[in-house]
C-alpha positions as CSV (number, residue, x, y, z in Angstrom):
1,X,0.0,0.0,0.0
2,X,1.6,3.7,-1.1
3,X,1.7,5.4,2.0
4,X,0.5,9.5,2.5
5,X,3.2,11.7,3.5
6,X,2.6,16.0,4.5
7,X,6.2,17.7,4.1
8,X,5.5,21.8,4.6
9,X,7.6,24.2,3.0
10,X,8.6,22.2,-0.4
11,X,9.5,25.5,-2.5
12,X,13.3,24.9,-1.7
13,X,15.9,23.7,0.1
14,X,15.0,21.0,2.5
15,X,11.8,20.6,1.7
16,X,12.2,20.3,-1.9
17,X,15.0,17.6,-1.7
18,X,12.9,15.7,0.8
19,X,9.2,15.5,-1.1
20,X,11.3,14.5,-3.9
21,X,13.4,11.4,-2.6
22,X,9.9,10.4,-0.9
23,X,8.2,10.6,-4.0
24,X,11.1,9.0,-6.0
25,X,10.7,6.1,-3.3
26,X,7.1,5.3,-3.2
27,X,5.6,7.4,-0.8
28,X,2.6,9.5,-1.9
29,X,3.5,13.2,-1.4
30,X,1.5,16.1,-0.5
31,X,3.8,18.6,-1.0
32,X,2.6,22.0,1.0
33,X,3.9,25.2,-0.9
34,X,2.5,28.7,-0.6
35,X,2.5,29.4,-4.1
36,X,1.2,27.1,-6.7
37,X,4.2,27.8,-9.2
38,X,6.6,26.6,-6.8
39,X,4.4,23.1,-6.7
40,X,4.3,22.8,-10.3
41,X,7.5,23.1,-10.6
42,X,8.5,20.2,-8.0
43,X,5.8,18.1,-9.4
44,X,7.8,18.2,-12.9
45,X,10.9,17.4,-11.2
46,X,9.8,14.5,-9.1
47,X,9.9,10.7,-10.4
48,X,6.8,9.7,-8.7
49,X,3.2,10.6,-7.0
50,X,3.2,14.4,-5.7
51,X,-0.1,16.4,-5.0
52,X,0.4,20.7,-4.5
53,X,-1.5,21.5,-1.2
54,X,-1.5,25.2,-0.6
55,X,-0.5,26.1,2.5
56,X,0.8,28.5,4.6
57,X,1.5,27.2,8.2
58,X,0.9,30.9,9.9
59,X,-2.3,31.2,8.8
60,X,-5.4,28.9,10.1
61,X,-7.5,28.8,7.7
62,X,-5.3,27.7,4.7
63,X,-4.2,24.8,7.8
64,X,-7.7,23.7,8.0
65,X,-8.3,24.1,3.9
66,X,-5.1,21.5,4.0
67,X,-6.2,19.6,6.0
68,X,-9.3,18.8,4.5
69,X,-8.1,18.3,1.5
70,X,-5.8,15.6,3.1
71,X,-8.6,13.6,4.6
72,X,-10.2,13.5,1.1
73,X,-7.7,12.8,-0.8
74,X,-5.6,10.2,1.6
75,X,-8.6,8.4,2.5
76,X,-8.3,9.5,6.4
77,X,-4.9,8.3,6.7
78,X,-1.6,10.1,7.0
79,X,1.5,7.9,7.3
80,X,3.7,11.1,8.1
81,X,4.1,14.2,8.6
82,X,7.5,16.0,8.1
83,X,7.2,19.8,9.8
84,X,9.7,21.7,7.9
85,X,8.3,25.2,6.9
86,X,10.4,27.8,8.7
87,X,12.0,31.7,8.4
88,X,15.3,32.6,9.9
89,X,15.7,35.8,11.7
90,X,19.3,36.6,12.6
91,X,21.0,39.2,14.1
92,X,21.3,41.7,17.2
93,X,17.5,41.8,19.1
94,X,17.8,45.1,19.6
95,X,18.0,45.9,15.6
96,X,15.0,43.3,14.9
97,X,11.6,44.1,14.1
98,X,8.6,43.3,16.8
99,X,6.6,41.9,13.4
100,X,9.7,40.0,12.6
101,X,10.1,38.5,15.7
102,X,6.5,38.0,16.0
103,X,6.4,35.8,12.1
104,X,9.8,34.0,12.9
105,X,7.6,32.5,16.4
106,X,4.4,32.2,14.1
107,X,5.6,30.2,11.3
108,X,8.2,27.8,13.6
109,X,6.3,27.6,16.5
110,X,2.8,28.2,16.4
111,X,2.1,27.1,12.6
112,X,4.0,23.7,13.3
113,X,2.1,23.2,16.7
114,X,-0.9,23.8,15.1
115,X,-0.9,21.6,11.5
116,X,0.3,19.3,13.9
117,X,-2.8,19.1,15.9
118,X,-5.1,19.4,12.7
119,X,-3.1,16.1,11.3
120,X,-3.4,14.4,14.7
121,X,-6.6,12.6,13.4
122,X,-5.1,11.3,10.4
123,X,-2.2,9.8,11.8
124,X,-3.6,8.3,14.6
125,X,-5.5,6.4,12.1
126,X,-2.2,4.9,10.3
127,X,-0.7,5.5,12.7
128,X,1.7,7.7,10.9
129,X,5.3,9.2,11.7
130,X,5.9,13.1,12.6
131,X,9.6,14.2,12.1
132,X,10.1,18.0,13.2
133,X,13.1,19.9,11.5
134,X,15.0,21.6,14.1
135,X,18.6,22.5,14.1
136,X,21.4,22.6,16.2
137,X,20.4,26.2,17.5
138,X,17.8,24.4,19.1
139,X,20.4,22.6,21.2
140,X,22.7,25.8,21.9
141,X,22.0,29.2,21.8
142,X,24.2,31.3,20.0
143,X,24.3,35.3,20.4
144,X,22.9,36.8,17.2
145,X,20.5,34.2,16.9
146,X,18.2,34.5,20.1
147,X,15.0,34.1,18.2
148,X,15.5,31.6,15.8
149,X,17.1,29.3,18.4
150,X,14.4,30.6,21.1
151,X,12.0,28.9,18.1
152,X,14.0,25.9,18.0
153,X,14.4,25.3,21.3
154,X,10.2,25.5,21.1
155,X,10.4,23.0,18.7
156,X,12.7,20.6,20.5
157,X,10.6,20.9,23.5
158,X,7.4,20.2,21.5
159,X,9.2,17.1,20.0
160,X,10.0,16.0,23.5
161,X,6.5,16.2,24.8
162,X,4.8,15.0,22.1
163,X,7.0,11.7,21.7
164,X,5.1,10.8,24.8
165,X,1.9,11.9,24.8
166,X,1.3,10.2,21.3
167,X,3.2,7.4,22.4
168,X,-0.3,5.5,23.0
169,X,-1.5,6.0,19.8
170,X,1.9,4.2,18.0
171,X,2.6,7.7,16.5
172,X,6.3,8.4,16.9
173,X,7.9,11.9,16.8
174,X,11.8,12.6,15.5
175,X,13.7,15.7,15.8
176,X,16.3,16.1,12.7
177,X,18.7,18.7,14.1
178,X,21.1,19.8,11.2
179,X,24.5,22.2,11.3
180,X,24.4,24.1,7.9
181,X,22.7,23.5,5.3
182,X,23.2,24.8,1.8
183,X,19.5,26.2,1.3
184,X,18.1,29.7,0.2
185,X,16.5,30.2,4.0
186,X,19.9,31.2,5.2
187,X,20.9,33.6,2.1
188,X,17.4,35.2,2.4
189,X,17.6,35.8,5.8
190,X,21.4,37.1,5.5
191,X,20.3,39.6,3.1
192,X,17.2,40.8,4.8
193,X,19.6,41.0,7.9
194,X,22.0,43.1,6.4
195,X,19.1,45.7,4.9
196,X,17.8,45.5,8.7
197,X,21.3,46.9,10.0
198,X,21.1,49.5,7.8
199,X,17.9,50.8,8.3
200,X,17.0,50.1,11.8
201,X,18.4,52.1,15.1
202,X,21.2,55.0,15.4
203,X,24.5,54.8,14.5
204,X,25.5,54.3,17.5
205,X,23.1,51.9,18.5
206,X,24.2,49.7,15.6
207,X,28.0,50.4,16.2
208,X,27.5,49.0,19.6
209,X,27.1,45.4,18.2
210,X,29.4,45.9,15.1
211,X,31.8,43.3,16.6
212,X,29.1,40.4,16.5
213,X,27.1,42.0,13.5
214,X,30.8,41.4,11.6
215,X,31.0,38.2,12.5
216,X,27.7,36.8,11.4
217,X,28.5,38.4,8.3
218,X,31.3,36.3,8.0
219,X,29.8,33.0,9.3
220,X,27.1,33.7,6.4
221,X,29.4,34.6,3.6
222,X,31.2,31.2,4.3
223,X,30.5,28.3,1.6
224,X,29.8,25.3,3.3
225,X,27.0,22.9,4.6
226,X,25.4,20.1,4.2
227,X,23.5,19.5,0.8
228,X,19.7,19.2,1.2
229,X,19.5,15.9,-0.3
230,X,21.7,14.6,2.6
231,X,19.1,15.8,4.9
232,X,16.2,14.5,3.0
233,X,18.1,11.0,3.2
234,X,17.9,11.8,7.0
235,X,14.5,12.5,7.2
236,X,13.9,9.5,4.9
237,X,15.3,7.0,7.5
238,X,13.7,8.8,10.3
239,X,9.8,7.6,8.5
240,X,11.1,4.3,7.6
241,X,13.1,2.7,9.7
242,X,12.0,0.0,12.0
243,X,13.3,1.5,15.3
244,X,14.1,5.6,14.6
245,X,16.1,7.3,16.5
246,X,14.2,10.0,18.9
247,X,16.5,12.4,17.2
248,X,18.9,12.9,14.5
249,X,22.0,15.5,14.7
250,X,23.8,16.2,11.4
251,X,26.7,17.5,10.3
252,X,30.3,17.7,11.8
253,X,29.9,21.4,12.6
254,X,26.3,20.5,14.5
255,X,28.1,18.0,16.3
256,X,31.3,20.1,17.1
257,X,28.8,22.8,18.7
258,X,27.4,20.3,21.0
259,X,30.3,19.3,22.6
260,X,29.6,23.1,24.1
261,X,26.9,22.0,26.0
262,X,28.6,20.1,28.2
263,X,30.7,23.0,29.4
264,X,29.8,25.1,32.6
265,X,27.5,28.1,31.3
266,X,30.4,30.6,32.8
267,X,33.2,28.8,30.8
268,X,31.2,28.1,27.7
269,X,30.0,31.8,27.4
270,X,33.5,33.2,27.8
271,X,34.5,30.5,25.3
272,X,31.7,32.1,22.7
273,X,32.3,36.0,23.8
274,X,36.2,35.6,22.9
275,X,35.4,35.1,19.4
276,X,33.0,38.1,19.2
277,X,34.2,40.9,21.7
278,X,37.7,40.8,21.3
């Protein structure tokens, strides 16, 4: 029997690579996009079955227009569900935007917590799989980051809670927690990022942080990172495997910064602030 799979945010990058190596091995694909373009497009790519669902996981009534559609069209059962539509938001807190905070929260956070719950019905009735993207910023907070790892952290500690309280049901729930990734979320957001410093604050309100705004620069000007597809091989094992693991880090420079974790806060701040306020 094909099995139904939801992956959210299929336009590029993770997403893309992911409904794709599904679809090329057997899975039937709903692949949720917020413009219909950017589904026709995957749908000529992709060797197998791949059906556009519009939807934009910040906004409840396109979840619950998905969702429907789902239930029609999978017969009532959803085999998985891969929660990877996100924004990235770097850069100083004090030069970020209270709308931009408020979206980066909406679409990680709220808008996976709450296509979750819409889907809950349908996979119960597999039972299907949920696998959350997260990231290593979700594991360790890293200054210049604070609210995209503030919305990873959420999602770590949804995946957490969830894991058990579907446990019941035979749904499992798998964090894939990647380093870099070579994907278009980053250079959009370094971009937008770099406009924001511009625009936002005095001069010397944005000279204050020049030390760790050059830095971040630097970090996103570096090539590097994983290729999608590797990650959509990741999330791949994480629906089919016999016995998944709860979560999945990847990517040497993911499992490099989790070796900070196991410092003492005081020693592993000073380690962090050398490289930025020196």
């Amino acid at each position: 029997m094909m099995k139904n799979v939801l992956v959210t945010g299929t336009s590029t990058g993770i997403g893309h690579s992911t409904a794709l190596e599904l679809a090329r091995r057997g899975w039937r694909v709903f692949a949720g996009v917020r413009k219909e373009a950017d589904g026709e497009a995957l749908k000529r790519e992709a060797e197998g079955e791949v059906h556009i669902v519009l939807l934009d996981v910040a906004d409840e009534a396109s979840i619950d227009s998905a969702t429907a559609l789902l239930a029609e069209q999978t017969g009532g059962e959803l085999h998985g569900l891969v929660n990877n539509a996100g924004v990235y938001l770097g850069g100083p807190l004090e030069l970020m935007r209270p709308d931009e905070i408020r979206k980066t929260l909406d679409v990680n956070v709220t808008g996976l917590l709450l296509l979750t719950r819409a889907c809950l019905p349908l996979l119960r009735a597999a039972p299907g799989r949920i696998v959350n993207i997260s990231s290593i910023s979700g594991l360790i907070a890293m200054p210049g980051v604070s609210v995209y790892a503030a919305s990873k952290h959420a999602v770590e500690a949804v995946t957490d809670a969830l894991r058990v309280e579907l446990q019941p049901f035979g749904i499992k729930v798998i964090a894939v927690e990647p380093g870099g990734v070579k994907t278009p979320i980053w250079d959009k957001g370094a971009k937008r990022d770099a406009a924001a410093r511009e625009d936002r604050g005095t001069a010397e309100t944005r000279e204050l942080y020049a030390p760790l705004v050059r830095l971040l620069e630097k970090l996103n000007a570096k090539p590097g990172g994983l290729p999608p597809e590797a990650l959509a091989e990741v999330v791949t094992e994480a629906l089919e495997s016999a016995k998944p693991k709860n979560r999945y880090l990847v990517g040497k420079d993911a499992k490099a910064l989790k070796l900070l974790t196991r410092l003492p806060d005081g020693l592993r701040d000073k380690t962090i602030a050398a490289k930025i306020w020196r």
